[in-house]
C-alpha positions in Angstrom: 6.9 24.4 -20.3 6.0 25.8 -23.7 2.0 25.4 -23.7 0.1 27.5 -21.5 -2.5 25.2 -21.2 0.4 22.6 -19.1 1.6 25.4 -16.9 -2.2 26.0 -16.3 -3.0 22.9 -15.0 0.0 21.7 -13.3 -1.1 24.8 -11.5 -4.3 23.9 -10.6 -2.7 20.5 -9.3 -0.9 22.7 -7.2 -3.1 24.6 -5.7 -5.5 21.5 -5.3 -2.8 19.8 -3.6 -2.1 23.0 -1.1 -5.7 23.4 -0.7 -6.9 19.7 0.2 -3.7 18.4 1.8 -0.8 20.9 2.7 -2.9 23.3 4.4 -4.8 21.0 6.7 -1.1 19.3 7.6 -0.2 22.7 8.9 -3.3 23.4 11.0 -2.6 20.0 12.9 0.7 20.9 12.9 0.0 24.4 14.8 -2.5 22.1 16.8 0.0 20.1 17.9 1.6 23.1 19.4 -1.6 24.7 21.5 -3.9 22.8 24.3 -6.8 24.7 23.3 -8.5 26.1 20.1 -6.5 29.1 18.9 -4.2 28.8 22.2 -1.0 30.7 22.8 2.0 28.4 21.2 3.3 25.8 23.8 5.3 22.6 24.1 2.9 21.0 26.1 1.4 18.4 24.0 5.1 17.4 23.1 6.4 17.2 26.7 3.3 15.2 27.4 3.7 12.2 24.6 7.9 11.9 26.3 6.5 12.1 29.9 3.3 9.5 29.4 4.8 5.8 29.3 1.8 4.7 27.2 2.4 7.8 24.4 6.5 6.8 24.5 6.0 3.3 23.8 3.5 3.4 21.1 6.1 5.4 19.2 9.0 2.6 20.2 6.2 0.2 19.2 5.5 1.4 15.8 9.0 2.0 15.0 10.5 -1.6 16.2 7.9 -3.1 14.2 8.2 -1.5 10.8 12.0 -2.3 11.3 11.1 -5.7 12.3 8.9 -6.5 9.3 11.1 -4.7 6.6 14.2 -7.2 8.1 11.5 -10.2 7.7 10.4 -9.1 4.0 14.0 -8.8 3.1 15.0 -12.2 4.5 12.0 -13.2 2.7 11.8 -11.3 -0.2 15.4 -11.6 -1.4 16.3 -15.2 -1.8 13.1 -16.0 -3.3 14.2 -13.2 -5.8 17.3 -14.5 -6.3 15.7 -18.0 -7.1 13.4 -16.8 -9.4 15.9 -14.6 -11.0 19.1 -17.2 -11.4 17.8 -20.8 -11.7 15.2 -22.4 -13.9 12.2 -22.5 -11.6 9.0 -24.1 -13.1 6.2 -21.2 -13.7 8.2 -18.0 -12.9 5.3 -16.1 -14.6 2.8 -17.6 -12.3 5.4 -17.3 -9.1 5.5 -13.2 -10.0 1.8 -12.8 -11.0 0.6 -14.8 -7.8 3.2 -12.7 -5.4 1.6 -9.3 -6.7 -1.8 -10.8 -5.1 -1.2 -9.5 -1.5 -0.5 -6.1 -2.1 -3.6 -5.7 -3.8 -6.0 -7.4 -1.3 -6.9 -5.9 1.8 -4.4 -6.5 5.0 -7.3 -6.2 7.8 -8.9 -9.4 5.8 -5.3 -11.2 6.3 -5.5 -10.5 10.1 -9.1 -11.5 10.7 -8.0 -14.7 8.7 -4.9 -15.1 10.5 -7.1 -14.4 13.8 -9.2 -17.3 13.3 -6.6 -19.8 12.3 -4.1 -18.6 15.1 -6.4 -17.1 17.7 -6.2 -18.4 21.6 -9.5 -20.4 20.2 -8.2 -20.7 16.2 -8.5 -23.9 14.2 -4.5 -24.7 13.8 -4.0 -23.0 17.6 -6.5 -26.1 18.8 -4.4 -28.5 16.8 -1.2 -27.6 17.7 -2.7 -27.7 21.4 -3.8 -31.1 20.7 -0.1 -32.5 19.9 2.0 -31.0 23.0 2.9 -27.8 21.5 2.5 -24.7 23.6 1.1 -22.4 21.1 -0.5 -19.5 23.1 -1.6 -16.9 20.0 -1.2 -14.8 17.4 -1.6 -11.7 19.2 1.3 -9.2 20.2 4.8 -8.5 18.3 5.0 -11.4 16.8 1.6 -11.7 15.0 1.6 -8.0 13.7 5.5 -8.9 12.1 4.1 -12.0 11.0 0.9 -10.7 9.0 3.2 -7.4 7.9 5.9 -10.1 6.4 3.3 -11.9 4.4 1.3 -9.0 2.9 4.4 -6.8 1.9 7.0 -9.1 1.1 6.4 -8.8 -2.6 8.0 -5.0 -2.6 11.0 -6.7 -1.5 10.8 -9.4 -4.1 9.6 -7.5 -7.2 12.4 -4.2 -6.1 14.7 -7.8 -6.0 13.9 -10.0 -8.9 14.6 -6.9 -11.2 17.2 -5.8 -9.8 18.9 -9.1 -9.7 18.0 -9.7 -13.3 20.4 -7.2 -14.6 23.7 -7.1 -12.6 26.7 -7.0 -14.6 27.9 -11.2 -14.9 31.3 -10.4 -15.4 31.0 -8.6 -12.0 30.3 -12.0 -9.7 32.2 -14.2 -12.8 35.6 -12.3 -11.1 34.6 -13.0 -8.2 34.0 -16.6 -8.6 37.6 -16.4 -10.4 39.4 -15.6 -7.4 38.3 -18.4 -6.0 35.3 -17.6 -3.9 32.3 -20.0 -3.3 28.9 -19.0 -5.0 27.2 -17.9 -1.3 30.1 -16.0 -0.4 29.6 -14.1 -4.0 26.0 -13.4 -3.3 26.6 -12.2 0.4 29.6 -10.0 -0.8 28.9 -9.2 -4.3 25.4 -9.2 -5.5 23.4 -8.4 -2.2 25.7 -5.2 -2.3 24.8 -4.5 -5.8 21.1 -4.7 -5.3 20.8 -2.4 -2.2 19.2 0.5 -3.7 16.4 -1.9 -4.5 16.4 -3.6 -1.4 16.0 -0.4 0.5 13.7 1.0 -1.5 11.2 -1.9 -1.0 12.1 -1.8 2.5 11.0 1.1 3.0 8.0 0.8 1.2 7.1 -2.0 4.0 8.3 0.2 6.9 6.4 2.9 5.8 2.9 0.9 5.7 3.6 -1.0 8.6 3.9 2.3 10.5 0.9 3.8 9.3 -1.4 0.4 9.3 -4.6 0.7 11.3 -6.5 -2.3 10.6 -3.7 -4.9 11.3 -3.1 -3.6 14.9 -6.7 -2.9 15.9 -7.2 -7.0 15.3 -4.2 -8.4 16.1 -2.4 -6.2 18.5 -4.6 -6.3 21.5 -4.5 -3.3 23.2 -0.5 -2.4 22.5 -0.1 1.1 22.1 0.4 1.9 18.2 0.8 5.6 16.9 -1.8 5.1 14.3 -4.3 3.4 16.8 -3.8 6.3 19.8 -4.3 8.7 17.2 -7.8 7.8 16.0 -8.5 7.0 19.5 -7.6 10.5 20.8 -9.2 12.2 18.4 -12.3 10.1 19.2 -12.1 10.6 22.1 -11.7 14.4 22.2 -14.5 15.2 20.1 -15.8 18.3 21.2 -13.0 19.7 22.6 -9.1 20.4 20.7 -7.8 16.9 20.2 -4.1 18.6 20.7 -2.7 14.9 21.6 -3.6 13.8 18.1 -2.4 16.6 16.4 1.1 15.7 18.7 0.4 11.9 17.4 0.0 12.7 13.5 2.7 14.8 13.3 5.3 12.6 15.0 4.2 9.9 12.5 4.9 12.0 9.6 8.2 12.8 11.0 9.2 9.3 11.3 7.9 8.5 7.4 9.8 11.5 6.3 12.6 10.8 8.4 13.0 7.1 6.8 13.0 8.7 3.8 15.4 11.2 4.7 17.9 8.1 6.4 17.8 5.9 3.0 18.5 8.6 0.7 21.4 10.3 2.8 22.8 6.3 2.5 22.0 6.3 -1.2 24.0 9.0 -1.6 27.2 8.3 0.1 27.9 4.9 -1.9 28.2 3.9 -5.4 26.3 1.0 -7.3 27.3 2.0 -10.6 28.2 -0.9 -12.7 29.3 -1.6 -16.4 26.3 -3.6 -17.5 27.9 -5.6 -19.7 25.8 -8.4 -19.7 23.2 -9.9 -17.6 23.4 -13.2 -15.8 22.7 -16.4 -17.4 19.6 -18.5 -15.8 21.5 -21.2 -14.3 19.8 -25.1 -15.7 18.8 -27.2 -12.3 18.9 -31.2 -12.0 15.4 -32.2 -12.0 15.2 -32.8 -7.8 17.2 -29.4 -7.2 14.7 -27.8 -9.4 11.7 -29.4 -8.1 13.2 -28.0 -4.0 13.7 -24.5 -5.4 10.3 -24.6 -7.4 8.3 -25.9 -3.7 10.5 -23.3 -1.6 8.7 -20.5 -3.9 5.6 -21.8 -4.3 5.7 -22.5 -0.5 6.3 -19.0 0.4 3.4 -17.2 -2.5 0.7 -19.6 -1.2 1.6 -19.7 2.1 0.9 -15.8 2.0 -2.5 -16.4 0.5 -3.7 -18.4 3.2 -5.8 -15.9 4.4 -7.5 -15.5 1.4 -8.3 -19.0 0.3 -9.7 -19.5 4.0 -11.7 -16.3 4.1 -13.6 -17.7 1.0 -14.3 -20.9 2.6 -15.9 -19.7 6.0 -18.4 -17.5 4.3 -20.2 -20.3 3.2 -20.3 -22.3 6.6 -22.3 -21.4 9.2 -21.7 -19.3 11.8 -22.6 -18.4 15.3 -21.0 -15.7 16.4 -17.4 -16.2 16.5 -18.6 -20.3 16.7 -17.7 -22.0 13.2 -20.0 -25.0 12.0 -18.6 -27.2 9.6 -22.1 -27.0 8.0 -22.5 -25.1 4.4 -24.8 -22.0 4.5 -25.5 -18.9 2.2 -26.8 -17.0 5.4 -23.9 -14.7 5.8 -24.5 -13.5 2.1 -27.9 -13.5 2.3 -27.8 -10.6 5.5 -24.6 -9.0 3.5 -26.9 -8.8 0.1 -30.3 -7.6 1.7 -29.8 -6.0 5.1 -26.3 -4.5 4.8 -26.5 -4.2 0.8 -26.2 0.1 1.3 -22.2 -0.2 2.6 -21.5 -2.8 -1.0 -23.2 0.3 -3.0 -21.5 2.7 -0.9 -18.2 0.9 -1.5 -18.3 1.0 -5.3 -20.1 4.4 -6.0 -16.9 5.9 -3.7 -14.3 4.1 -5.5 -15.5 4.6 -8.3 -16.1 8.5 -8.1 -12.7 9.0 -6.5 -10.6 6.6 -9.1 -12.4 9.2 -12.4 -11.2 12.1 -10.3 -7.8 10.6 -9.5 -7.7 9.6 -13.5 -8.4 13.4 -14.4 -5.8 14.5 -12.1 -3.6 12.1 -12.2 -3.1 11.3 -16.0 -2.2 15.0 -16.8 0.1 15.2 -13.8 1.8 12.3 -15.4 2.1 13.9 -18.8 4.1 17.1 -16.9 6.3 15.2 -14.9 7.2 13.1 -17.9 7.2 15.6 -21.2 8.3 19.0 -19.0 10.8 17.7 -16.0 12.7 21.1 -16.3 10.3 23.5 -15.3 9.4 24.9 -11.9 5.7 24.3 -12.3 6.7 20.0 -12.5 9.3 20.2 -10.1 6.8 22.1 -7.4 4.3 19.5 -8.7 6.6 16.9 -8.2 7.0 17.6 -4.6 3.2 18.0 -3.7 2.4 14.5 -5.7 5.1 12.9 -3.0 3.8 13.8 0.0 0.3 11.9 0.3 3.4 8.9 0.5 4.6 10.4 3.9 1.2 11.0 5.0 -1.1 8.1 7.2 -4.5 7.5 6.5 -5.3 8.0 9.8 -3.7 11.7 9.9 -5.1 12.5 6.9 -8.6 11.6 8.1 -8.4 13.9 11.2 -6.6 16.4 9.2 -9.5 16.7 6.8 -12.2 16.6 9.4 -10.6 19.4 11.2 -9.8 21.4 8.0 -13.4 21.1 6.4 -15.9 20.8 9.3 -16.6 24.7 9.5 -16.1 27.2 7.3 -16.7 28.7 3.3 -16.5 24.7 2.6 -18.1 22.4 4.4 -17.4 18.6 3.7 -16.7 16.9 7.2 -20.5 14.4 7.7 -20.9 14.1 4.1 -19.8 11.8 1.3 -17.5 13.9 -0.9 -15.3 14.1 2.2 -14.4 10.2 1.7 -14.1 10.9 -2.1 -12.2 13.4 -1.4 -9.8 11.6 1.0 -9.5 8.3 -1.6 -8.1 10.8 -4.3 -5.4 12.5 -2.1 -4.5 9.0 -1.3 -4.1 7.6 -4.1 -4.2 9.9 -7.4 -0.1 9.9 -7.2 -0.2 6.1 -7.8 -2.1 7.1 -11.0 0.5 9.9 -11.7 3.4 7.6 -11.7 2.0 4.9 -13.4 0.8 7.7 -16.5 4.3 8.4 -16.3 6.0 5.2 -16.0 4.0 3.9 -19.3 5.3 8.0 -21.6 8.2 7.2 -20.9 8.0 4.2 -23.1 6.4 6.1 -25.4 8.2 8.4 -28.3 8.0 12.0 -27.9 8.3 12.3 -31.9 4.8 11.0 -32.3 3.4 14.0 -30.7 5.5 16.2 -32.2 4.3 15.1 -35.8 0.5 15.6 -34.8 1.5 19.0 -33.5 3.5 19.9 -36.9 0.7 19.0 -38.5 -0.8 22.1 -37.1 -2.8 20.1 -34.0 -3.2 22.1 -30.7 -0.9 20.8 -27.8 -4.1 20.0 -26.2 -5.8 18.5 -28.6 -2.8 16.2 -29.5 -2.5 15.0 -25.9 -6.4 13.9 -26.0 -6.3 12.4 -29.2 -3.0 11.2 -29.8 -1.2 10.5 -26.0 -4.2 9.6 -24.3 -5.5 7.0 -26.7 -1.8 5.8 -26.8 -1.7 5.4 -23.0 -5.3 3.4 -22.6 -4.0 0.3 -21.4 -1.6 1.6 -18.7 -3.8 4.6 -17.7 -6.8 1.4 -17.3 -4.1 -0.3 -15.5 -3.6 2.2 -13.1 -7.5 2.6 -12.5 -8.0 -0.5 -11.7 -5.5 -1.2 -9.7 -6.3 2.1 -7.9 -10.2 1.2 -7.7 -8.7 -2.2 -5.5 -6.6 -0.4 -2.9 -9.3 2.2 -2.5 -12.5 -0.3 -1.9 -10.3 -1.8 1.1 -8.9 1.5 2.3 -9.6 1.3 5.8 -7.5 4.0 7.7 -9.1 7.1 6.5 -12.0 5.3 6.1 -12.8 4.9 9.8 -12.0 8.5 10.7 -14.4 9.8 8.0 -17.5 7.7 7.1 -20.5 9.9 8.2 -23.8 8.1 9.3 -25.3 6.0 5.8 -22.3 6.3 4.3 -20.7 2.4 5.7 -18.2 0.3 3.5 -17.6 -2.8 3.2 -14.4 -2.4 5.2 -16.2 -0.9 7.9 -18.7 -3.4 8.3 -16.2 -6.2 8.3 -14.2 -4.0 10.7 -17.3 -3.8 13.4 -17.9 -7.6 12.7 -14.6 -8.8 13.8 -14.8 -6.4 16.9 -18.5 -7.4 18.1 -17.5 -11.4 16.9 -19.8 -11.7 14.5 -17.4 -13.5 11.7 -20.1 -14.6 9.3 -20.3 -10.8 8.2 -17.3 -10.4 8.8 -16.6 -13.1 6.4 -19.1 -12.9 3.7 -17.7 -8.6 2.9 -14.1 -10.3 3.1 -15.2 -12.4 0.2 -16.8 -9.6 -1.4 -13.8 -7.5 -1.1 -11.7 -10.5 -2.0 -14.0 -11.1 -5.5 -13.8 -7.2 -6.1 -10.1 -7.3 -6.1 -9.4 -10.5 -7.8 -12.1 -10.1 -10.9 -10.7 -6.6 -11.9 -7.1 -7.8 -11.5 -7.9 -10.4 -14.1 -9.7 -8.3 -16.3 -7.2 -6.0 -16.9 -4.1 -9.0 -17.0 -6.2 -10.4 -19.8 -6.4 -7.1 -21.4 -2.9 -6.0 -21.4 -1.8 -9.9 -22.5 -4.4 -8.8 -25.6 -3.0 -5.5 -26.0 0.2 -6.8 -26.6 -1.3 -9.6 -28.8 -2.4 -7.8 -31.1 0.8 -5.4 -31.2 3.0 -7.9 -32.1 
């Protein structure tokens, strides 16, 4: 790295990255290994989480259902990719944009939805009482596979549909040569080709299922999940060293780490190199085949947004309790707007404050992983901008209280904590998207303004930065959703005054009252849904105008 000022502040990522995250991973992870505050080194807490039946299976538990719901998403995600990819489907543009939907909306709102659909006293449970089928609830296994698989399929399906789009034709044209049937080809032929992407998306689904709070806290009733017994330990240990939830945070960031570990090591022992000489021709339906595989995929994207349209409808009917009365009322908004209006500012202001700061960070860190890849300073910072991936929100809460609630710095009851927690979270998604757009972008231009005579620095703010707007707004945005429905951290952190909407809706659906509940989904749903359009319509300009 040539410029001083770039090995400066990939430094200062560094150290901000050591400081705010590494070293309160390592204080729970010597936690984990004492029973009391600064207590000799033991194996205690360890042999405890094997020996107690409850600790054991919430580790089976949240295991066999990440696995579970990354085999759904692939059966799932891949055949509609395929589909979408191959054949003449009407409004693939739509299809893609509409699939995208789920991973930007919060999956606690998807479970209180699916709760009061499929619930032991839910609207389609009743109905499907009422005609002889012995439908008991959504709760257990199968609901938390179920909500997983329609909130995360698209990583499957996006990972998929691109990979899909440019196998090598002449690769499955030999194949269909030597005489084998088109299914065959796929099963033998393409789905091999596209594992990388498969897995990858996969494991993006794994990885979240594991660490989801919200989803299990509604729907799982009680079944011991890592994330869960973790925030309840350290709730319940206040006051005393929660060395059980140390244990708890650190086994979940061994099983992240150790599924990233398992796909790589795979990766790396096969080869999915192909020619690329062309890529595959969109095969021309009859009009009823077409109009089958156009339903299947429509099917499966608004099927997943189920949740979302019904969340809409219920604020605006009146509620009583958990009672729902097919009777139109603004009364949930009206108590969401004037006696719980401080959690919808609290919601923005915190977003909002932590997506600037993950911009600042974020954009820069981009710009050295991107322009300077050789170095040491964007390797190391490579590695630090990886590991809030590995990390759950949960363990990161506890990690952060612990770290910061005594001391030279003080954050642990105060705002800047949750600011500070958003960032760590999610400034890497900012990072790669910075870099994901320079890459697209030709080094040569900077070089002229710096020939020119044009500091590094300067050139970068005046030149790279103004060339980057739309994705770096892109990236806010899209960062600014996940962050006002970030619920994990959230729940450790949030001192007294300082509510979201996330927790409000949270303490709704646990005390039954689903008007609130309903009226801050709607909220969070509009928050999500008006920036996502906003910046769709900007890009589509941006590009507008380019051409």
């Amino acid at each position: 790295m040539q410029s001083p000022f770039w090995r400066l502040t990939a430094l200062l990522i560094i150290i901000v990255f050591v400081f705010f995250l590494i070293i309160p991973i390592v204080r729970i992870m010597k936690g984990s290994f004492q029973t009391e505050e600064a207590g000799p080194f033991t194996l205690k807490n360890y042999k405890d989480f094997a020996s107690y039946r409850s600790y054991w299976r919430s580790f089976f538990n949240s295991v066999f259902i990440g696995l579970a719901s990354a085999i759904t998403t692939i059966l799932v995600g891949v055949p509609l990719a395929f589909i979408v990819s191959r054949w003449n489907v009407a409004g693939k543009a739509l299809i893609i944009t509409l699939s995208t939907l789920p991973l930007m909306l919060p999956s606690f709102i998807s479970a209180f939805v699916w709760v009061i659909l499929l619930g032991r006293q839910g609207m389609i449970t009743h109905f499907l009482r009422s005609i002889g089928i012995p439908f008991e609830s959504i709760y257990g296994y199968f609901g938390l596979i179920f909500v997983f698989t329609c909130q995360l399929y698209p990583y499957v399906f996006l990972m998929s549909l691109s990979a899909f789009s440019t196998i090598d034709e002449s690769i499955e044209e030999a194949a269909k040569v030597l005489g084998s049937s088109p299914l065959r080809t796929f099963i033998t032929v393409s789905f091999p080709l596209i594992t990388p992407s498969i897995l990858s998306g996969a494991m993006l689904v794994f990885m979240t299922s594991v660490e989801n709070f919200g989803v299990p806290m509604i729907i799982g009733e009680q079944m011991p999940i890592l994330a869960v017994q973790a925030y309840v330990q350290f709730t319940s240990e206040i006051g005393t060293h929660p060395g059980m939830a140390h244990t708890m945070g650190i086994i979940l960031i061994l099983i992240t780490m150790t599924s990233l570990v398992v796909q790589r090591h795979y990766l790396a022992k096969r080869n999915f190199i192909q020619s690329a000489r062309g890529r595959p021709l969109v095969k021309g339906l009859p009009p009823l085949k077409k109009l089958a595989a156009s339903s299947y995929c429509y099917l499966i994207v608004f099927f997943a947004l189920i949740p979302f349209f019904v969340a809409m409808v219920i604020s605006f009917m009146e509620m009583r309790g958990p009672v729902i009365h097919a009777k139109f009322s603004l009364e949930s908004y009206i108590y969401a707007f004037t006696r719980s209006a401080r959690p919808i500012f609290n919601s923005y202001f915190l977003a909002t404050v932590a997506t600037l700061v993950s911009v600042l960070i974020g954009v820069p860190a981009g710009y050295i992983l991107t322009r300077h890849q050789k170095t040491a300073y964007s390797g190391a910072l490579d590695i630090v901008i990886m590991l809030p991936f590995v990390v759950a929100g949960t363990v990161l809460g506890i990690a952060l209280t612990i770290a910061f609630n005594k001391g030279i710095l003080i954050l642990t009851g105060t705002w800047m904590i949750l600011a500070l927690s958003y960032t760590i979270r999610k400034m890497p998604f900012v990072a790669r998207s910075s870099s994901s757009i320079l890459y697209q972008l030709d080094p040569e231009l900077e070089e002229a303004s710096i020939s020119l005579g044009v500091s590094p620095m300067k050139t970068f703010f005046k030149v790279t930065v103004r060339l980057m707007f739309g994705g770096i707004l892109a990236g806010a945005i899209l960062t600014w959703v996940t962050i006002i429905s970030e619920l994990s951290s959230t729940i450790v952190l949030y001192p007294p005054g300082w509510s979201t909407m996330i927790i409000e809706m949270f303490q709704g659906v646990i005390s039954d009252d689903m008007g609130t509940a309903s009226a801050f989904a709607s909220i969070l749903i509009l928050s999500t849904i008006i920036p996502l359009l906003f910046i769709t319509r900007y890009l589509r300009g941006e590009k507008t105008s380019i051409l």
